[in-house]
C-alpha positions as CSV (number, residue, x, y, z in Angstrom):
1,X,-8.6,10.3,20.8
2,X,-6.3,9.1,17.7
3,X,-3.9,6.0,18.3
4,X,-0.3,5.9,18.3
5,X,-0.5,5.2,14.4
6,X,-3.0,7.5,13.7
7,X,-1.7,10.1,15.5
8,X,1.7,9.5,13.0
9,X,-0.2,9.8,10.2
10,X,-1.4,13.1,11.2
11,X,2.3,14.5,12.4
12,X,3.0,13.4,8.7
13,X,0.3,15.2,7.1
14,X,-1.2,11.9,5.6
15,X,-4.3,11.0,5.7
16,X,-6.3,7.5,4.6
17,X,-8.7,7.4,1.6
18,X,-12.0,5.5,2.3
19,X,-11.6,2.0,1.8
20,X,-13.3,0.9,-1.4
21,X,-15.0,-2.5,-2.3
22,X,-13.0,-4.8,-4.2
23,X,-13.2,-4.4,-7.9
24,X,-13.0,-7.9,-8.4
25,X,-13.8,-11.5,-6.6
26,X,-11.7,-11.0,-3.3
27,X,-11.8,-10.1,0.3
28,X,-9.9,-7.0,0.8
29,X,-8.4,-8.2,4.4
30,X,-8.2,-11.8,5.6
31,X,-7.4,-12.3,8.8
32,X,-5.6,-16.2,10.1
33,X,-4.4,-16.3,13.8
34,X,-2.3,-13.0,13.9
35,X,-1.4,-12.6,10.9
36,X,-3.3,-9.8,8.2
37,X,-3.0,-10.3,4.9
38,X,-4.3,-7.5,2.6
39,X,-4.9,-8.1,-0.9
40,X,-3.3,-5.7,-3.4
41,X,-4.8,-2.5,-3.3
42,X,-4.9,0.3,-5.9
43,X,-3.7,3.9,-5.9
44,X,-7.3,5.0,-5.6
45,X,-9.0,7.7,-3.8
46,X,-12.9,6.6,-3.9
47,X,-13.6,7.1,-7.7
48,X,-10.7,8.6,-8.0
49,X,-8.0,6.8,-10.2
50,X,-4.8,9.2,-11.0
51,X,-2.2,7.2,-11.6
52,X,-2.9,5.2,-14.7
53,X,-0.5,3.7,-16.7
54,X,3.1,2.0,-17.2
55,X,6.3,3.5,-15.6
56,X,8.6,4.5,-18.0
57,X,5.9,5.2,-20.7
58,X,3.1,7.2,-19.3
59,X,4.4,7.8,-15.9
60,X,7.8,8.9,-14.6
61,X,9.3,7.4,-11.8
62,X,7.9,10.0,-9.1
63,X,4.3,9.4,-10.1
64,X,4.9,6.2,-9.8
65,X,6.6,6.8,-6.1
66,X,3.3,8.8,-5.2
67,X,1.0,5.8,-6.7
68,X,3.0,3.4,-4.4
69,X,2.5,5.8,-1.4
70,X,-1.1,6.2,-1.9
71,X,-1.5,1.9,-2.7
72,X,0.2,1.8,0.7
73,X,-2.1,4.5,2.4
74,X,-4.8,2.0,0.9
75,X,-3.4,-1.1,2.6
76,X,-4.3,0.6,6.0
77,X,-7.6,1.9,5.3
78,X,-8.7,-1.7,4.9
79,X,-6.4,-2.9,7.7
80,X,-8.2,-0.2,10.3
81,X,-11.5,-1.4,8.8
82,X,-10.5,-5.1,9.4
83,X,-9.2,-4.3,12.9
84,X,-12.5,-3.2,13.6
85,X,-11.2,0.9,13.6
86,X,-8.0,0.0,15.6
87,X,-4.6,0.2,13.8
88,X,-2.5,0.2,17.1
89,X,-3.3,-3.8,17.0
90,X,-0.3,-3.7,14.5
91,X,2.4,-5.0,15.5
92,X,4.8,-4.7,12.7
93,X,4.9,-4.6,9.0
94,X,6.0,-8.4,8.0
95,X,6.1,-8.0,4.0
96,X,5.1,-5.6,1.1
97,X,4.6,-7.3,-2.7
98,X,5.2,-4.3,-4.9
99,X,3.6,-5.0,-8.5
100,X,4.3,-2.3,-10.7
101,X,3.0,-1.3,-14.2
102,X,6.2,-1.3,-16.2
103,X,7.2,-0.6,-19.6
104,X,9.5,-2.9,-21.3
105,X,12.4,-1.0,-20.4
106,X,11.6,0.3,-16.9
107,X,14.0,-0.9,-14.4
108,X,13.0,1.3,-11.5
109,X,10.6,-1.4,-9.5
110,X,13.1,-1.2,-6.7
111,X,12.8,2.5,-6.0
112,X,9.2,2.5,-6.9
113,X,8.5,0.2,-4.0
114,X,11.1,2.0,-1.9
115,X,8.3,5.1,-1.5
116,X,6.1,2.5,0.3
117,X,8.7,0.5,2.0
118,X,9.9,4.3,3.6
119,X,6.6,5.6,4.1
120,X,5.9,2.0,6.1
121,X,9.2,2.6,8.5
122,X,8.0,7.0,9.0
123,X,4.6,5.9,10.0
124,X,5.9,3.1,12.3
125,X,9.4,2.9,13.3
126,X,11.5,-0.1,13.2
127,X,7.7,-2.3,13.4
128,X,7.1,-1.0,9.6
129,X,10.8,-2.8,8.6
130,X,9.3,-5.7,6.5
131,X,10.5,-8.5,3.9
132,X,9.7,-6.9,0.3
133,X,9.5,-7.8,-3.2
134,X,8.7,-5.3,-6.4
135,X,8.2,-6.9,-9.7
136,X,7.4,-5.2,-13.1
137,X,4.4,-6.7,-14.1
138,X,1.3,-5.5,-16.6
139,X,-1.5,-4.0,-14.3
140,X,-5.1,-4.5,-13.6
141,X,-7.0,-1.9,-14.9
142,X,-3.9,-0.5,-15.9
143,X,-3.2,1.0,-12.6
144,X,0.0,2.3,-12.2
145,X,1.1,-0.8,-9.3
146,X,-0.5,-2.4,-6.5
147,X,0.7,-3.2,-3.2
148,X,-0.3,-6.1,-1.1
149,X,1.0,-6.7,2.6
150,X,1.1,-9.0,5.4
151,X,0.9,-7.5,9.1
152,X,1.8,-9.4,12.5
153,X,-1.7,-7.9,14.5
154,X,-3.1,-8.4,17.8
């Protein structure tokens, strides 16, 4: 039987991607008393890599929502797999750090992060309200952005 946030997930039609290993030198979740802290993750589905590039350049704004989403869908697939297959051992969403792959020009960090920030709040309630920050920024592997999070766990 699926958890509280599982079960959520499904009502919302969204689903986890495997979590991958880290690309470079880093541990993907690190766990220090009860707080989680997940290292910036990708919007990656196994192999899969479909949202390369700056915003404002080679992606619009809404591919850029929907590679913010799927970095966030990310976040949880290594938190479950930290909380040893439990994600009702969340507590709340403390803070999101949105990096994302801008142009020169781009000013539309804000709303980029805003499709995580929401998605965070839908799948959780008033525990997915968290501190944020979204910065333009040049990628890694020019990946559209990356989100990294901190989680108040049990």
């Amino acid at each position: 039987m699926s958890g509280r946030i599982e079960g959520r997930l499904a009502e919302l039609g969204l689903t986890l991607p495997p979590a991958g290993k880290p690309l470079f030198s880093y541990q993907p979740v690190v766990i220090a008393q009860s707080l989680a802290f997940v290292a910036g993750q990708a919007p990656v589905v196994g192999a899969e890599r479909p949202f390369i590039g700056r915003l404002g350049a080679e992606l619009t704004l809404e591919q850029g929502q929907a590679a913010a989403r799927l970095s966030g869908l990310n976040v949880l697939a290594h938190l479950k797999v930290a909380l040893d297959g439990d994600l009702d051992r969340i507590e709340r969403c403390v803070k999101l750090g949105v990096f994302v792959n801008s142009a020169p020009d781009f000013k539309g960090q804000p709303l980029v992060a805003n499709a995580v920030s929401d998605m965070m709040v839908d799948i959780m309630g008033d525990a997915g309200r968290h501190a944020r920050f979204a910065v333009g920024t040049i990628g890694p592997a020019d990946f559209a952005c990356s989100v990294e999070a901190v989680f108040l766990v049990r």
